[in-house]
C-alpha positions in Angstrom: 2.4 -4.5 -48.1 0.8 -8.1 -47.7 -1.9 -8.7 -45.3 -2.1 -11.8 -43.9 -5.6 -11.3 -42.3 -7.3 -10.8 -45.7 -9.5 -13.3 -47.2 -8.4 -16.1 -49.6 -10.8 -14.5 -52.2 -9.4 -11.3 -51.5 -6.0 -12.3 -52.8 -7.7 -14.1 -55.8 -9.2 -10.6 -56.6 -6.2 -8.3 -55.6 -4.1 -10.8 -58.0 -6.1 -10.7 -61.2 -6.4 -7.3 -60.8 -2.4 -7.0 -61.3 -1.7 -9.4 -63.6 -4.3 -7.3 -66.2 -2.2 -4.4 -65.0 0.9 -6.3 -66.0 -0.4 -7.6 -69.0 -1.3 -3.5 -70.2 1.7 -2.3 -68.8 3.3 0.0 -71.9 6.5 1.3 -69.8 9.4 -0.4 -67.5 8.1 1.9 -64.7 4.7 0.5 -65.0 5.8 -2.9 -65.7 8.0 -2.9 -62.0 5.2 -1.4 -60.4 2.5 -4.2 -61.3 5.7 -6.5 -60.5 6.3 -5.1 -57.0 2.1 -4.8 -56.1 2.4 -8.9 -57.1 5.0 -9.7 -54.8 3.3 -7.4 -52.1 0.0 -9.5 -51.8 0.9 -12.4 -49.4 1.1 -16.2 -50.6 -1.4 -19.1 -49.4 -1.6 -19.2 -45.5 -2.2 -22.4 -43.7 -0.3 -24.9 -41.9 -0.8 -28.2 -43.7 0.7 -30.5 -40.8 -2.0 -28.9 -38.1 -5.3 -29.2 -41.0 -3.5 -32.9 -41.4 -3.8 -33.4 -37.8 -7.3 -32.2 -37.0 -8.3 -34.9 -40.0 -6.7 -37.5 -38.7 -8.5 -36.8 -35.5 -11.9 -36.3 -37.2 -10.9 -40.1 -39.2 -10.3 -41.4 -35.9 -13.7 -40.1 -34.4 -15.3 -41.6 -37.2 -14.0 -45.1 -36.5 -15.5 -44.9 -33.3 -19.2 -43.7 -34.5 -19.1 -46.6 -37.0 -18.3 -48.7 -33.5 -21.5 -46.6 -32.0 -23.4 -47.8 -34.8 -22.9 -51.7 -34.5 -23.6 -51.5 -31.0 -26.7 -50.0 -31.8 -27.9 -51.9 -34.9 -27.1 -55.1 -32.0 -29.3 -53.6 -30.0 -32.1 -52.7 -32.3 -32.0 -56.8 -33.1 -31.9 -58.3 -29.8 -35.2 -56.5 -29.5 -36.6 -54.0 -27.4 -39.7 -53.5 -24.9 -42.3 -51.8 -26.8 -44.3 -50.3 -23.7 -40.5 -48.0 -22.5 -41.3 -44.5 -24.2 -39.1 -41.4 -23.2 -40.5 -37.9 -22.0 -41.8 -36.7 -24.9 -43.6 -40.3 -25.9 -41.0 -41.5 -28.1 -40.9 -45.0 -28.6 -37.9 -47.1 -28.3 -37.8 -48.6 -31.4 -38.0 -44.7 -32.5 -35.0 -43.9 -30.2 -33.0 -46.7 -31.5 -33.5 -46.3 -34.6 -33.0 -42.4 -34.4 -29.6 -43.3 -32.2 -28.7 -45.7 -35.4 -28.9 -42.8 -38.1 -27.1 -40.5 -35.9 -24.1 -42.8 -35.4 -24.5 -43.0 -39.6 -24.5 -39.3 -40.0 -21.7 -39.1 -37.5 -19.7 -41.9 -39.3 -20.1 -40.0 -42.8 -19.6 -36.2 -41.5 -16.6 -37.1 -39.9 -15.0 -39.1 -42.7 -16.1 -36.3 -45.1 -15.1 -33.9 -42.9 -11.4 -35.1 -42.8 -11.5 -35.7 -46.5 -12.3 -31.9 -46.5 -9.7 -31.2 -44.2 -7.1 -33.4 -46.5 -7.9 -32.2 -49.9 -7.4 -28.4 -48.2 -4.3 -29.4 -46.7 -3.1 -30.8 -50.4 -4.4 -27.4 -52.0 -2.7 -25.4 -49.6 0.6 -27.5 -49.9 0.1 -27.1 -54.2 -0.8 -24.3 -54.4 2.4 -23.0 -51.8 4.3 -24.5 -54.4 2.7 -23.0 -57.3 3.1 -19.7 -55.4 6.8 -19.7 -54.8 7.5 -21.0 -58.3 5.4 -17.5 -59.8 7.2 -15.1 -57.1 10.8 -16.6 -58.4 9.6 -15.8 -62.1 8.3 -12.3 -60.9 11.5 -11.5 -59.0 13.8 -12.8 -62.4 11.6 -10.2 -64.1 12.7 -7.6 -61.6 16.0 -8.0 -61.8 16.0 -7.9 -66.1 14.8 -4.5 -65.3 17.1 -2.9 -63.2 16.2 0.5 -61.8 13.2 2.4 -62.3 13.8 5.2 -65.4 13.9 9.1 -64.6 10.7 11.4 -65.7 12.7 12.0 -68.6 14.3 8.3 -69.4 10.6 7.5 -69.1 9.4 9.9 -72.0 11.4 7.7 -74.9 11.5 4.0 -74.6 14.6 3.2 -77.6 13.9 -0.7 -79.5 16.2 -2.4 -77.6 14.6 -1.1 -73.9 11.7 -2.3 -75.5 12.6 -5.3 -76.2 14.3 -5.9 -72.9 11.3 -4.2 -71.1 8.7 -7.3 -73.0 10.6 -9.9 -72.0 10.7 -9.2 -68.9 7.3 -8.7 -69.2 6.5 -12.0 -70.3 8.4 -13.6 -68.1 6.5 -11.3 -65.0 3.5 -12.4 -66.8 4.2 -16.3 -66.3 4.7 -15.8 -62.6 1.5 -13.3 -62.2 -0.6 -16.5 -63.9 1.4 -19.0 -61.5 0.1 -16.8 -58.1 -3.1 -16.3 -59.8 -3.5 -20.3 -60.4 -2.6 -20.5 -56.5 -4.5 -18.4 -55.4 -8.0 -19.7 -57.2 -6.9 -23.3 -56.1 -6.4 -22.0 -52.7 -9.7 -20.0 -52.5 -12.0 -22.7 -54.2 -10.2 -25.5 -52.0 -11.3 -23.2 -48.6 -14.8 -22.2 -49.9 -15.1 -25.9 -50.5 -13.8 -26.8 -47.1 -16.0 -24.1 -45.3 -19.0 -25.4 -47.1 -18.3 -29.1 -45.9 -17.9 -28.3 -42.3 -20.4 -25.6 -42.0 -22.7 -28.6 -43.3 -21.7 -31.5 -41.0 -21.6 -28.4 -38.6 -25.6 -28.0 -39.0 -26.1 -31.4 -39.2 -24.9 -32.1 -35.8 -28.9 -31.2 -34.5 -29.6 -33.0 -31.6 -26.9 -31.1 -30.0 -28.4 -27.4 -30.9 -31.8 -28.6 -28.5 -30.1 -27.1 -25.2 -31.8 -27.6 -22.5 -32.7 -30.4 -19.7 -36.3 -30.3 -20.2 -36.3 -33.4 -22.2 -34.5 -36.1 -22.9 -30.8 -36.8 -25.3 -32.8 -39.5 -26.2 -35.8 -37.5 -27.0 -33.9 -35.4 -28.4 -32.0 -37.8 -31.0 -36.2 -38.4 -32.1 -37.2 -35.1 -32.7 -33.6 -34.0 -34.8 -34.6 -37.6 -36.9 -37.9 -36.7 -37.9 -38.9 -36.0 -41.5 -42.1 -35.3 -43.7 -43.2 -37.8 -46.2 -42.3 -37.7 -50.1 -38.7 -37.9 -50.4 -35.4 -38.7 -49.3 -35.4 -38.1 -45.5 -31.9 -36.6 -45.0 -33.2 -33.4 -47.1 -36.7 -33.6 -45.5 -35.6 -33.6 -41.7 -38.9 -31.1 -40.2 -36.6 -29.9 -37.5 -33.9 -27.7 -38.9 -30.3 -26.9 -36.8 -32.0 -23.2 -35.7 -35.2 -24.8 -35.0 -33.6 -27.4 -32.6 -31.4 -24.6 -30.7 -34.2 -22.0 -30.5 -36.9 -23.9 -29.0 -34.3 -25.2 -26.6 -33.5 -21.9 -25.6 -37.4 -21.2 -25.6 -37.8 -23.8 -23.0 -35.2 -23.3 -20.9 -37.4 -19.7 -20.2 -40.8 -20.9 -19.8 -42.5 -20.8 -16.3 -42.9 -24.3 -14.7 -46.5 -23.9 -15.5 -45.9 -23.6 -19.3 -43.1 -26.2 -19.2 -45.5 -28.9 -17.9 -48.4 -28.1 -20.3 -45.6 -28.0 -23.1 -44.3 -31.3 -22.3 -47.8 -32.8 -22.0 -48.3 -31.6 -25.4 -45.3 -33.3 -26.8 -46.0 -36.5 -25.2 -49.8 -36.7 -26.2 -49.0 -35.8 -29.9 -50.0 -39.0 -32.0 -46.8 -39.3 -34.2 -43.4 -37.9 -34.4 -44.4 -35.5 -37.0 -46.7 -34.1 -34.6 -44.4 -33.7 -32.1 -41.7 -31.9 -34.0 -44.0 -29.9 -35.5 -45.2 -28.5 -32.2 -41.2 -27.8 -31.4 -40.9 -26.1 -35.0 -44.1 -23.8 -33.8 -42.1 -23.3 -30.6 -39.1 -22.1 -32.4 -40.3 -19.6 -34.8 -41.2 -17.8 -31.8 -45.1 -18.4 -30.7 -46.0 -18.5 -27.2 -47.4 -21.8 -25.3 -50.6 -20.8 -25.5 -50.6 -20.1 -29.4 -48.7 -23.2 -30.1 -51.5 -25.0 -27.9 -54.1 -23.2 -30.1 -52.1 -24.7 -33.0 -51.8 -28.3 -31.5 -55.8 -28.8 -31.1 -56.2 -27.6 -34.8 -53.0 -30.7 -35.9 -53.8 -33.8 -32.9 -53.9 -36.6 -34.4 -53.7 -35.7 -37.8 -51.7 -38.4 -40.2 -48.3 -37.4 -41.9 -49.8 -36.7 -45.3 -52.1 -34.4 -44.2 -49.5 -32.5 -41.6 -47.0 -32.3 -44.5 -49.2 -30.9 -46.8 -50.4 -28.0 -44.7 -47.3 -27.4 -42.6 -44.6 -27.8 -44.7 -44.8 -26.5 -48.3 -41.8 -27.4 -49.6 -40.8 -31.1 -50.1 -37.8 -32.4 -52.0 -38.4 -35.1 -54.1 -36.4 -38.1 -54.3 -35.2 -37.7 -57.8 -35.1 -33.6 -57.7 -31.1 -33.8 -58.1 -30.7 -35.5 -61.3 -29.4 -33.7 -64.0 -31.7 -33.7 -67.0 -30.8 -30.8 -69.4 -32.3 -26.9 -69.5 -35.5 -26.1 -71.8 -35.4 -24.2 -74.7 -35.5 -20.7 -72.3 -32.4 -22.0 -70.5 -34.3 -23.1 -67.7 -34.2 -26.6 -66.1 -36.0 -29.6 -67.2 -36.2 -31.2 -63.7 -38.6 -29.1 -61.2 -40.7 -29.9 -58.7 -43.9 -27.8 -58.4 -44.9 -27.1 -54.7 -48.3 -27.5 -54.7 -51.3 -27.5 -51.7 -53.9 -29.7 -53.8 -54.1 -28.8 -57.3 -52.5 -24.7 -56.1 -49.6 -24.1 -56.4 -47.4 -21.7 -53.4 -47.2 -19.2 -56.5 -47.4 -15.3 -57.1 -50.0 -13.6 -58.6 -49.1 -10.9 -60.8 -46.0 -9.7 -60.4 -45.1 -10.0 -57.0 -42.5 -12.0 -57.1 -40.9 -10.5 -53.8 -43.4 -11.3 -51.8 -44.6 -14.5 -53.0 -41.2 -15.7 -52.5 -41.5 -14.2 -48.6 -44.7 -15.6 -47.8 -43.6 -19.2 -48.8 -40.4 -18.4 -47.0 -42.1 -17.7 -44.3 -44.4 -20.3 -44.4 -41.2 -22.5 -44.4 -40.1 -21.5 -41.0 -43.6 -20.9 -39.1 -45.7 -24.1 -39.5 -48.7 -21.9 -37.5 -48.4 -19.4 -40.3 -48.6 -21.8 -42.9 -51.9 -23.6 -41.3 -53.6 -20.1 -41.8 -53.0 -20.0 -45.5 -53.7 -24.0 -46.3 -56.4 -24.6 -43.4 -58.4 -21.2 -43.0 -59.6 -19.9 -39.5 -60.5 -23.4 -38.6 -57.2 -24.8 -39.5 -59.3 -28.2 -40.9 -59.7 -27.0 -44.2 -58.6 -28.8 -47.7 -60.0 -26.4 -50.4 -57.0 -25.6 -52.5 -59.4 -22.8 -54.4 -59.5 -21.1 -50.6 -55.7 -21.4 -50.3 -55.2 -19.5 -53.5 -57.3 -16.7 -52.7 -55.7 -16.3 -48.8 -52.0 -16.6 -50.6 -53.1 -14.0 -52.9 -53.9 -11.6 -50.0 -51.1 -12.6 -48.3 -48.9 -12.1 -51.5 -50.9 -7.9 -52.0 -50.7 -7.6 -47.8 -46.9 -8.0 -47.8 -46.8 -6.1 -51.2 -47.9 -2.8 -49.5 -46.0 -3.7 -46.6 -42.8 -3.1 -49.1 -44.2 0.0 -51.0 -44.6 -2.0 -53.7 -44.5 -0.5 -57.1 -48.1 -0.6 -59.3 -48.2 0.1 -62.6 -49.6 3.3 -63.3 -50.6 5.9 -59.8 -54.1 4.9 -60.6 -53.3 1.0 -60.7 -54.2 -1.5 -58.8 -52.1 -3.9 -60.4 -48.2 -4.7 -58.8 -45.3 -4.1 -60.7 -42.8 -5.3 -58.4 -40.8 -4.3 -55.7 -37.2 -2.2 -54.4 -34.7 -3.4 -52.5 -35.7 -1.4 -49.9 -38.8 -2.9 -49.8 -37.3 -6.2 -49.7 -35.0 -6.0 -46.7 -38.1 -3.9 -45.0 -40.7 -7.0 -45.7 -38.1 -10.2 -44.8 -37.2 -8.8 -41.5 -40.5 -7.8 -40.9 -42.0 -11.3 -41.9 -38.9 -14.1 -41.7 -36.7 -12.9 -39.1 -38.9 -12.9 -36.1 -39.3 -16.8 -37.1 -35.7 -17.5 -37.6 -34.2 -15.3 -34.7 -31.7 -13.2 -37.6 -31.4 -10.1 -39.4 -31.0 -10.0 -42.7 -28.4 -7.9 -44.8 -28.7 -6.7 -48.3 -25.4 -7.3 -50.5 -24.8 -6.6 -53.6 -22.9 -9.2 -55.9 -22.8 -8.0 -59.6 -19.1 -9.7 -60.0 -18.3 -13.1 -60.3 -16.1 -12.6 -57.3 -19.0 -11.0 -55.3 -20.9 -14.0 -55.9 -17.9 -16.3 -54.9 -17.1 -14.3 -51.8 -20.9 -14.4 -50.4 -21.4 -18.1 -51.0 -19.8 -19.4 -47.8 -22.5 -17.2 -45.8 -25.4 -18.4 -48.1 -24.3 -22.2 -47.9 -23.7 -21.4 -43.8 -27.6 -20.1 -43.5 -29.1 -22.3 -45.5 -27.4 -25.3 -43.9 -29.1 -24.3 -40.4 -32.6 -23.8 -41.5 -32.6 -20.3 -43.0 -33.6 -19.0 -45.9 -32.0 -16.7 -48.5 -33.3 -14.2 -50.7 -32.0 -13.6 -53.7 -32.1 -11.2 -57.3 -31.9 -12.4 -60.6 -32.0 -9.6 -63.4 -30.4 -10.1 -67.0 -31.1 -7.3 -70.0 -31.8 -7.7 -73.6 -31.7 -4.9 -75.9 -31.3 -2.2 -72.7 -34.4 -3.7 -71.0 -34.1 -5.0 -67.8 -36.0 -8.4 -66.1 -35.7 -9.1 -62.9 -37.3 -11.6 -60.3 -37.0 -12.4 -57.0 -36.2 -16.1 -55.8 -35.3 -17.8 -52.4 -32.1 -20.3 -52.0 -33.3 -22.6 -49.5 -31.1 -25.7 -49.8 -27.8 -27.1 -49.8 -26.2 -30.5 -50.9 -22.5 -30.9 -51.9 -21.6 -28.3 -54.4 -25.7 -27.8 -55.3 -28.0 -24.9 -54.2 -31.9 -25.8 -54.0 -33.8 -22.4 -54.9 -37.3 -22.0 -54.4 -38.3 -19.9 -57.8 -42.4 -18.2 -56.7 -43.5 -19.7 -60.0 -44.4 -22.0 -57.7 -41.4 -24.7 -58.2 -38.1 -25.7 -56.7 -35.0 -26.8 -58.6 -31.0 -27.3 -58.2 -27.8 -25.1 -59.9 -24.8 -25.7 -59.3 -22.1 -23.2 -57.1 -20.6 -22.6 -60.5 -24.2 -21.6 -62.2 -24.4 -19.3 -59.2 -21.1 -17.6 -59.7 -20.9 -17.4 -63.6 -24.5 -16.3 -64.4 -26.3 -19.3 -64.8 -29.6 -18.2 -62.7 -31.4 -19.0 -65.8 -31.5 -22.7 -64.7 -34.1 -21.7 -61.7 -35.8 -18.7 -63.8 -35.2 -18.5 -67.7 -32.8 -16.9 -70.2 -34.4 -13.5 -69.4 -32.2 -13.8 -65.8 -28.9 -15.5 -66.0 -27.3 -12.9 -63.4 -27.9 -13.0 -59.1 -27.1 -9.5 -58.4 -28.3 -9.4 -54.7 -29.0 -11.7 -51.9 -30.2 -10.8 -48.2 -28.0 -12.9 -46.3 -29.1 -13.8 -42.4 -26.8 -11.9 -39.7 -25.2 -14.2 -37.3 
């Protein structure tokens, strides 16, 4: 029996898994039962008309942010009074030009979004087609066959039975490709369509900052702000889970703590400043640490705020495409670097190297302790090293690490046990979610978790993953961090102490080797965020 509730990849598995059974079917019996298991697995769901509708009302809702946006570019030229600043000391011009790039994103998400509602619809519609085409070959087949043989009719198959059974079998075959071609066109075209929204979804983040403590214009600042050194769309400070849990945060403080907050915020000497104090907010400190945190930042410049808050920065040019290395590995990578240090393992602790800069990512307070010391004004990049590298041994034990021999001091990496124990125990406190281990040694595995990955990343959290590959029986493996997501790319954060881009199809097909090398093409496991 079908099962309309399952998922489009299910389908895409459940068929391929028949048509092989078709395809090594040696008897009419076994041939009419891969036929009839075919026809059971339901066809393409979706109503075409409605997903044509909702894009035609996303289109229309993007005609009237691009309407937003002229009225606001007018107003950013008629000028504006430089002494008005909102509650949080944002500046006009900073309000109005924040309200401008907001009315942009709007304008592009929905026009994207309804050409990802469009090109589902036409998938859906195609691959309906295809579907019904395939079923009409498999039933043909069906009927060549007649009724199933007897035990004994099934013992001796004569030349001409044969010959009757194959083609029927070839003809079952053409259908069983037709609903298998349906059902990967109608699975890629929703994993393509989940990814899009749950993007422009995320990207929506001056709506996650819930409360009435400060301002929707305030509020369009903070979601605008980015760190210097790249393109400012993938270097917003603020993520979509930052904005909706320091919201949340301040809807609970006292009224004490809610005044000396917002004093805070409005004293702060640049926007960076101020988001960063919300960031410190959100990954869970308490006023009084994140006012410990503010005297060690006030007044600091950009620069010197992104380099010890934020230790991973996407460079303008970190997308373009140019070729792998020798090892397989890509040619374009940015290092991530604090001075002349790179955020890198020692030794091989690749596990939690890759959870202290993940961390670090999510909890700017955490990441002034390893880059500034006690004092949080330091810039000695030697210091750094040595207070990553206790970090990296501190979280190493916290895992049960593995060391080389009983008597060894020296790591030799870590369980999945350990894993899951050390990134709830380190990132989810920050981020507010759990994370689950999953295995995905199948192409399909990898396919079927990517809609979760792209979802987490998208709202500001991070991703573990495992690479592992063999060559003559030994195994490598290596622990790396997707962190990023742009169209059908996935940034990943490798503890060599660099950041680069694959592709969803590098992911799926065992391509891994582009963020590592050729020792490990495969991602058998991520930890993927609950909720």
């Amino acid at each position: 029996m079908s099962d309309a509730g399952e998922s489009t990849t299910d389908r895409r598995e459940k068929i391929a898994e028949h048509v092989r059974s078709l395809a090594g079917a040696d008897s009419k019996n076994g041939v009419i039962e891969a036929i009839e298991k075919l026809l059971g697995v339901s066809p393409p769901v979706g109503s075409p008309s409605t997903i044509d509708a909702v894009a035609k009302r996303y289109k229309d809702q993007a005609d009237d942010a691009a309407d937003v946006q002229r009225r606001v570019e007018k107003v950013a030229k008629s000028g504006l009074p430089s002494v008005w600043v909102g509650s949080t000391g944002a500046k006009a011009s900073e309000v109005v030009s924040a309200a401008g790039r907001s009315a942009e994103q709007m304008d592009e998400a929905f026009r994207k979004a309804s050409k990802a509602l469009n090109d589902l619809s036409d998938a859906i519609t195609s691959a309906r087609s295809t579907d019904e085409f395939g079923r009409e070959q498999l039933r043909k087949a069906r009927s060549m066959l007649g009724g199933e043989d007897g035990f004994f009719d099934d013992m001796v198959e004569k030349d001409a039975e044969e010959a009757e059974r194959k083609r029927a079998q070839d003809t079952a075959g053409a259908g069983g490709n037709c609903l298998l071609s349906a059902a990967e066109q109608a699975d890629d075209a929703a994993r393509t369509a989940a990814r899009e929204l749950n993007k422009y979804a995320a990207e929506a983040r001056a709506g996650q900052m819930k409360t009435d403590e400060i301002s929707a214009a305030d509020r369009l600042v903070l979601a605008d702000i980015a760190v210097p050194g790249g393109k400012q769309e993938q270097n917003e400070l603020l993520t979509a889970n930052d904005l909706e849990r320091s919201g949340r945060f301040m809807e609970k403080m006292s009224d004490r703590d809610q005044a000396r907050y917002e004093r805070m915020l409005a004293d702060a000497k640049s926007p960076q400043e101020r988001a960063y104090l919300v960031k410190a907010l959100a990954s869970g400190h308490s006023v009084d640490e994140v006012g410990e945190f503010r005297d060690k930042i006030h007044g600091k410049d950009p620069v010197w705020l992104q380099q010890h808050l934020t230790p991973v920065t996407t460079a303008a040019d970190s997308q373009k495409n140019e070729g792998v290395n020798a090892d397989g590995s890509n040619t374009n990578t940015d290092y991530q670097q604090f001075g002349d240090e790179r955020w890198s393992q020692d030794g091989n602790t690749c596990v939690p190297s890759s959870t202290v800069t993940a961390r670090a990512m999510v909890d700017p307070v955490y990441a002034l302790e390893l880059t500034g010391g006690p004092s949080g004004q330091e810039d000695d990049p030697d210091a750094f090293r040595e207070r990553l590298g206790d970090e990296q041994m501190r979280m190493h034990e916290e895992g049960d690490g593995n060391y080389e021999h009983w008597f060894s001091d020296t790591p030799a990496g870590m369980d999945n046990d350990g894993k899951t124990e050390i990134v709830n125990k380190e990132i989810s406190p920050h981020t507010g979610s759990e994370y689950e281990f999953q295995e995905t040694r199948s192409a399909d595995a990898r396919r079927d978790v990517l809609p979760d990955i792209e979802k987490a990343v998208a709202e500001g959290k991070p991703v573990p993953i495992g690479v592992e590959g063999y060559t003559d029986g030994d195994r490598s493996g290596h622990a790396m961090m997707v962190i990023g997501q742009e169209g059908d790319m996935l940034q990943i954060y490798n503890p060599w102490g660099q950041t680069t881009w694959v592709s969803e199809d590098d992911f799926v097909n065992g391509h891994m080797d582009k963020a590592s090398d050729s020792r490990m093409p495969d991602a058998y496991a991520v930890h993927v965020p609950a909720g």
